[in-house]
Backbone as a printed PyTorch tensor [residue, N CA C, xyz], in Angstrom:
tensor([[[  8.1530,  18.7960, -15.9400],
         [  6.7320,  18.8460, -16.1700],
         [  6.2350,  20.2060, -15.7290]],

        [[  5.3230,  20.8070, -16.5450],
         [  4.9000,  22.5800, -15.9260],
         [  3.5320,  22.1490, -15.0560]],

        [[  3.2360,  22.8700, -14.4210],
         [  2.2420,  22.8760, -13.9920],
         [  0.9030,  23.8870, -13.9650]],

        [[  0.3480,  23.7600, -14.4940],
         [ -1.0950,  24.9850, -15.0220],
         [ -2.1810,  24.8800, -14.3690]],

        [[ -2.5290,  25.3160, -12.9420],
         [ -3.5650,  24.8140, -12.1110],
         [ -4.6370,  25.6500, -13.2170]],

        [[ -5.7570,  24.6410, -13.3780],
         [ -6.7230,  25.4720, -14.1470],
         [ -7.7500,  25.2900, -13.1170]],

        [[ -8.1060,  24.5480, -12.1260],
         [ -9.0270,  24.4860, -11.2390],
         [ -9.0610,  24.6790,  -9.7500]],

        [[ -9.9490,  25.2800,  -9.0990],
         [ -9.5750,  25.3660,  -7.4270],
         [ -8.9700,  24.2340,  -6.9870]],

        [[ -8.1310,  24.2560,  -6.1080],
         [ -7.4920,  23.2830,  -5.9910],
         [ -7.3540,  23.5250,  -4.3340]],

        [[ -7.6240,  22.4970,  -3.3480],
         [ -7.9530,  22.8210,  -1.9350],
         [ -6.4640,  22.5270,  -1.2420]],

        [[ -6.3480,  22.9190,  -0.5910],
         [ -4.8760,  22.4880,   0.3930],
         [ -4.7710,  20.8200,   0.4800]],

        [[ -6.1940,  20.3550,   0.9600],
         [ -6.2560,  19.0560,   1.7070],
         [ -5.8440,  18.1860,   0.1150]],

        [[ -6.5760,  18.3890,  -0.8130],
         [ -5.9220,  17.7530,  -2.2490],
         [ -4.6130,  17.8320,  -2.5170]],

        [[ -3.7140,  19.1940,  -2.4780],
         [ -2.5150,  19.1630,  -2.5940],
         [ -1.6440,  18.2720,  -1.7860]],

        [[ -1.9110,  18.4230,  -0.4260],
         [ -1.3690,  17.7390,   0.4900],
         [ -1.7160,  15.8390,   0.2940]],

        [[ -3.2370,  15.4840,   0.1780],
         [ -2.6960,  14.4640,  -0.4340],
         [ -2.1950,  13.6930,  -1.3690]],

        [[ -2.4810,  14.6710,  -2.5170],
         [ -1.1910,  14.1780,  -3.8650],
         [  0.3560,  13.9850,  -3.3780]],

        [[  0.4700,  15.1590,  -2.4310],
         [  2.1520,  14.6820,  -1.6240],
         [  1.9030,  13.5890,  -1.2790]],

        [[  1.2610,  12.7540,  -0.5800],
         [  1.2790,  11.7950,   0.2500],
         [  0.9670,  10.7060,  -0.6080]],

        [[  0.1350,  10.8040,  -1.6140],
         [  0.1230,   9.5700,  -2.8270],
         [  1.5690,   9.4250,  -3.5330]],

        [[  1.9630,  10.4580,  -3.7940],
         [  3.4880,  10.3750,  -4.6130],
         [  4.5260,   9.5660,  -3.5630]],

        [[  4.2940,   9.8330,  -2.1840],
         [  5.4710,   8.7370,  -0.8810],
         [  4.9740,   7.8250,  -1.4560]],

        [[  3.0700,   7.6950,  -1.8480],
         [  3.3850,   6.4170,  -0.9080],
         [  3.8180,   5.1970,  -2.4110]],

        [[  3.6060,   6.0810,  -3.7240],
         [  3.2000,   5.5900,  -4.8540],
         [  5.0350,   4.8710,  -5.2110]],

        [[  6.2650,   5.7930,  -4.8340],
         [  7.3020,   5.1460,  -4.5500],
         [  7.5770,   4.1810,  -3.4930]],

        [[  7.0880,   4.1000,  -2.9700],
         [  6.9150,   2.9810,  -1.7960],
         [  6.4760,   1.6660,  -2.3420]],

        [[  5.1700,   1.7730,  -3.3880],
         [  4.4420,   0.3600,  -3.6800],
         [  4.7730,   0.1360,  -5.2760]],

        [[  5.9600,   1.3180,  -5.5940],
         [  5.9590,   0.9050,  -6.6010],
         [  6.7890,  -1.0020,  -7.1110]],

        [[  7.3070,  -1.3230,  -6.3250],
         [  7.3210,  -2.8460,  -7.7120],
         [  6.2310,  -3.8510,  -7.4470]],

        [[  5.6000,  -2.8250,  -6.3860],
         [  4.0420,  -4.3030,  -7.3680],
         [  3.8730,  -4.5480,  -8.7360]],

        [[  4.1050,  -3.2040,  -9.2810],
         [  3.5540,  -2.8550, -10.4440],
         [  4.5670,  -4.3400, -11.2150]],

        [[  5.8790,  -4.3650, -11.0370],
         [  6.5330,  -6.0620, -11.6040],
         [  6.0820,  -7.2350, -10.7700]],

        [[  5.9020,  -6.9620,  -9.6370],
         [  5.6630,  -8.2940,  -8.5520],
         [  4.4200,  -7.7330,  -8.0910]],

        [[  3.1580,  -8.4360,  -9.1340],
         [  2.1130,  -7.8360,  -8.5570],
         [  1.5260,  -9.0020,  -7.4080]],

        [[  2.3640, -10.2990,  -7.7580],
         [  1.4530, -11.2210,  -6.2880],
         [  2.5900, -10.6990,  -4.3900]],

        [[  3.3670,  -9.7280,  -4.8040],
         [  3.9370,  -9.5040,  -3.8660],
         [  2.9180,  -8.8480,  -2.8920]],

        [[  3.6070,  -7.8140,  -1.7660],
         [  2.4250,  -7.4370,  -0.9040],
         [  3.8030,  -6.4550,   0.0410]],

        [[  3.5150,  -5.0380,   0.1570],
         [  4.7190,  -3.9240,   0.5270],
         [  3.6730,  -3.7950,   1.6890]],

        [[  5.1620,  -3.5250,   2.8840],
         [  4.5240,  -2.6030,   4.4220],
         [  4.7100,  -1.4580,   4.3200]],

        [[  3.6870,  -0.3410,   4.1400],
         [  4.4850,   0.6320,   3.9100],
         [  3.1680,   1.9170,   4.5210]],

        [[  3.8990,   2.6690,   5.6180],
         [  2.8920,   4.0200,   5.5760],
         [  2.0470,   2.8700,   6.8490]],

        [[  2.0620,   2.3140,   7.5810],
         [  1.0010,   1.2270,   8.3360],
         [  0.1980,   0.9200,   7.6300]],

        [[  0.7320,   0.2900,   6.6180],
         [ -0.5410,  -1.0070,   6.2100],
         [  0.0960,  -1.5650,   4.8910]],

        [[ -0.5840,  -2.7270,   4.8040],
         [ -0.2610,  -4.0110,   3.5980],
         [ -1.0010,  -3.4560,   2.1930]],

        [[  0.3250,  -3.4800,   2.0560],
         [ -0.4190,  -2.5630,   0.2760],
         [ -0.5140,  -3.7020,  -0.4080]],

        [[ -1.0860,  -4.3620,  -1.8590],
         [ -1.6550,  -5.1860,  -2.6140],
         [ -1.4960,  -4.5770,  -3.8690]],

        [[ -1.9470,  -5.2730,  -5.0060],
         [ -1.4790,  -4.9820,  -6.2310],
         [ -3.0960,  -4.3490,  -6.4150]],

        [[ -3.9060,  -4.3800,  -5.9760],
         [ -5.3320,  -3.0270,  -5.9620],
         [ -4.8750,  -2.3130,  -5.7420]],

        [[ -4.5580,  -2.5630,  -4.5620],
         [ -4.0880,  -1.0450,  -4.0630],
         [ -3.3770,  -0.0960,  -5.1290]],

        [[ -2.3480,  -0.3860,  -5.5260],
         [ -1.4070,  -0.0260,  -6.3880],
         [ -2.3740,   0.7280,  -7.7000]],

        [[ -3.0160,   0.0660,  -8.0010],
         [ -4.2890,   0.3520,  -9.2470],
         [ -5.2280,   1.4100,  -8.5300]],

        [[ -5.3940,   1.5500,  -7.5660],
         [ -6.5390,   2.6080,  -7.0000],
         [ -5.6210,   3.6200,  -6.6650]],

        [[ -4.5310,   3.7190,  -6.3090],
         [ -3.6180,   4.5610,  -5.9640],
         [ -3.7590,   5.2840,  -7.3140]],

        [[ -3.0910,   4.8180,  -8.1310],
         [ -2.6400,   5.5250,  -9.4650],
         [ -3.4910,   6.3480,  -9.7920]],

        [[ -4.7740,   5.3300,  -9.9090],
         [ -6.1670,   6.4160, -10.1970],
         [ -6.2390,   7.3220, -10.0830]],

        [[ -6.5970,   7.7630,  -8.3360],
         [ -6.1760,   8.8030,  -7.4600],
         [ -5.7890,   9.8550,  -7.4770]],

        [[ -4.2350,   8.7900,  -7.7150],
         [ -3.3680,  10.1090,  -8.2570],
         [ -3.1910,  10.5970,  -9.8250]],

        [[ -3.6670,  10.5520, -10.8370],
         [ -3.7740,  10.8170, -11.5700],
         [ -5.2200,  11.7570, -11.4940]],

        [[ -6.4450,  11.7640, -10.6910],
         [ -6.9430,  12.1270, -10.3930],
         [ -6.7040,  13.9280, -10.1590]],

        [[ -5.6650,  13.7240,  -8.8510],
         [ -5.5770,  14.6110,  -8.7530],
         [ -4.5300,  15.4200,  -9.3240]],

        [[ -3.4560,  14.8020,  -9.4420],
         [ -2.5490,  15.4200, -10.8330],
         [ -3.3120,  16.4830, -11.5750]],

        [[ -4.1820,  15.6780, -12.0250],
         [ -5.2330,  16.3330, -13.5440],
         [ -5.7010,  17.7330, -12.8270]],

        [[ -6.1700,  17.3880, -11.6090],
         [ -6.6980,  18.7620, -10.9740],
         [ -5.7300,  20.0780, -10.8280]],

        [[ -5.0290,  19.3480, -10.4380],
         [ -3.7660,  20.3110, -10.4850],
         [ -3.1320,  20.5550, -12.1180]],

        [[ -3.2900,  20.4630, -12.9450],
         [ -2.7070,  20.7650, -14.0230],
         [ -1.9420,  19.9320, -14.8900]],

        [[ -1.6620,  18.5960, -14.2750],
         [ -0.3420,  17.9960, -15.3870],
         [ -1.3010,  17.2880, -16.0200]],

        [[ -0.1440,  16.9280, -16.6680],
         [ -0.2380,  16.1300, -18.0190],
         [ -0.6790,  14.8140, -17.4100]],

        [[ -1.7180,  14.1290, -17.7050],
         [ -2.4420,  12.9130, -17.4440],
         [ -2.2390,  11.9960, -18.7780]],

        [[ -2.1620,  11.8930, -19.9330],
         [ -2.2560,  11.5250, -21.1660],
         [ -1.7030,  10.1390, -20.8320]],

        [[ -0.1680,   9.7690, -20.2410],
         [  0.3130,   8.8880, -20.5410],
         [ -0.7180,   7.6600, -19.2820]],

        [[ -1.1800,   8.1800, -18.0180],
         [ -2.1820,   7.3020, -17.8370],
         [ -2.7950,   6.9700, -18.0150]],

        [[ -3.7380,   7.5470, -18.5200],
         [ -4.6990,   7.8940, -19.5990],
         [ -4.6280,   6.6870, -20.9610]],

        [[ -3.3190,   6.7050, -21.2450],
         [ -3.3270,   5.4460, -22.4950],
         [ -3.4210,   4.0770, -21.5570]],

        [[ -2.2280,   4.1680, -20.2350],
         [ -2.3430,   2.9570, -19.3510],
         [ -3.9660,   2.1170, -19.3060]],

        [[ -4.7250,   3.2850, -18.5960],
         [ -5.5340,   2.4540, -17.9220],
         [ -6.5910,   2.7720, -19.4830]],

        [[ -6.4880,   2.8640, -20.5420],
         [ -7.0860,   2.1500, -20.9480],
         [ -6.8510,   1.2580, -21.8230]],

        [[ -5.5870,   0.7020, -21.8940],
         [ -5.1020,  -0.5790, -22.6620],
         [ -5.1600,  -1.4520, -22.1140]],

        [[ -5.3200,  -1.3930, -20.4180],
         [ -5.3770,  -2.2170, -19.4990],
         [ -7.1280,  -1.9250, -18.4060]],

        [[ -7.8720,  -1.4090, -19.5000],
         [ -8.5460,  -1.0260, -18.7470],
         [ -9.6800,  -2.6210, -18.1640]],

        [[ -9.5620,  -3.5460, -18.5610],
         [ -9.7910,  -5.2220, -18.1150],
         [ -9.3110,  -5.1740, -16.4130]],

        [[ -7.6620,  -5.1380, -17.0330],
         [ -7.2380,  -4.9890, -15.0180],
         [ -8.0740,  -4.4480, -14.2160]],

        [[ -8.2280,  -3.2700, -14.6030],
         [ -9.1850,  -2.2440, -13.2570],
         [-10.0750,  -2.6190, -13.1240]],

        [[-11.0210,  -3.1190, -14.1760],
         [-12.2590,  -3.7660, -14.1320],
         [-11.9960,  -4.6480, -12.5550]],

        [[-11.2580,  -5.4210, -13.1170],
         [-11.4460,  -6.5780, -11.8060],
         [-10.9590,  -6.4370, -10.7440]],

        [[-10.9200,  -5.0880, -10.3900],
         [-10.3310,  -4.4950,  -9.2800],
         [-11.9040,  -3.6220,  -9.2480]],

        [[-12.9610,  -3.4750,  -9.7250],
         [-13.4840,  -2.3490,  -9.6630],
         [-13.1850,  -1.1980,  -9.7450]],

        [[-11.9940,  -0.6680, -10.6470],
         [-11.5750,   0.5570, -10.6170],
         [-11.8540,   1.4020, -11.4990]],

        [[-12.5550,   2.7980, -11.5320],
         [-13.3230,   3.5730, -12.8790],
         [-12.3700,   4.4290, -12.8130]],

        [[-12.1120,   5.1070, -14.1790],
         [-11.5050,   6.3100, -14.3450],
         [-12.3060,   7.7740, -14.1410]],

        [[-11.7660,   8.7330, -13.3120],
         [-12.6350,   9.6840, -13.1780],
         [-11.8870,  11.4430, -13.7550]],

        [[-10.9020,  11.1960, -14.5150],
         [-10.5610,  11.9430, -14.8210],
         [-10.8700,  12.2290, -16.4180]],

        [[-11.0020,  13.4660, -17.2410],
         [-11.6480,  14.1140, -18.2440],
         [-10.7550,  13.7010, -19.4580]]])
């Protein structure tokens, strides 16, 4: 994947996109076992969680330059799920 920062991009953002990507391998098989529930990083992750995470990080991905598209189709074929999570998309 290339990366094309087109926007300021702050340390504290970079640094936590690192820390979304731990933790996003960490919670990833909610995403199959979403009534499951991961310890991970001190604290009980949930299948929201998992959905606000992504956000997030796709969020900031985008800021940083990558390619967002294929989330982008996710959350909105599934954009019902997030709903009932309260989750908005805030990326362009």
């Amino acid at each position: 994947m290339s990366q094309n920062t087109t926007l300021n991009v702050t340390e504290q953002q970079t640094n936590e996109l690192r820390y979304l990507h731990k933790v996003m391998q960490a919670i990833q098989i909610l995403g199959e076992q979403p009534s499951m529930n991961v310890v991970a990083y001190g604290k009980i992750w949930r299948y929201g969680d998992l959905l606000k995470t992504a956000v997030r990080y796709a969020e900031l991905a985008e800021l940083h330059g990558y390619d967002t598209s294929a989330f982008k189709h996710w959350f909105q074929r599934d954009i019902g799920l997030f709903q009932q999570y309260g989750i908005e998309l805030k990326v362009s």
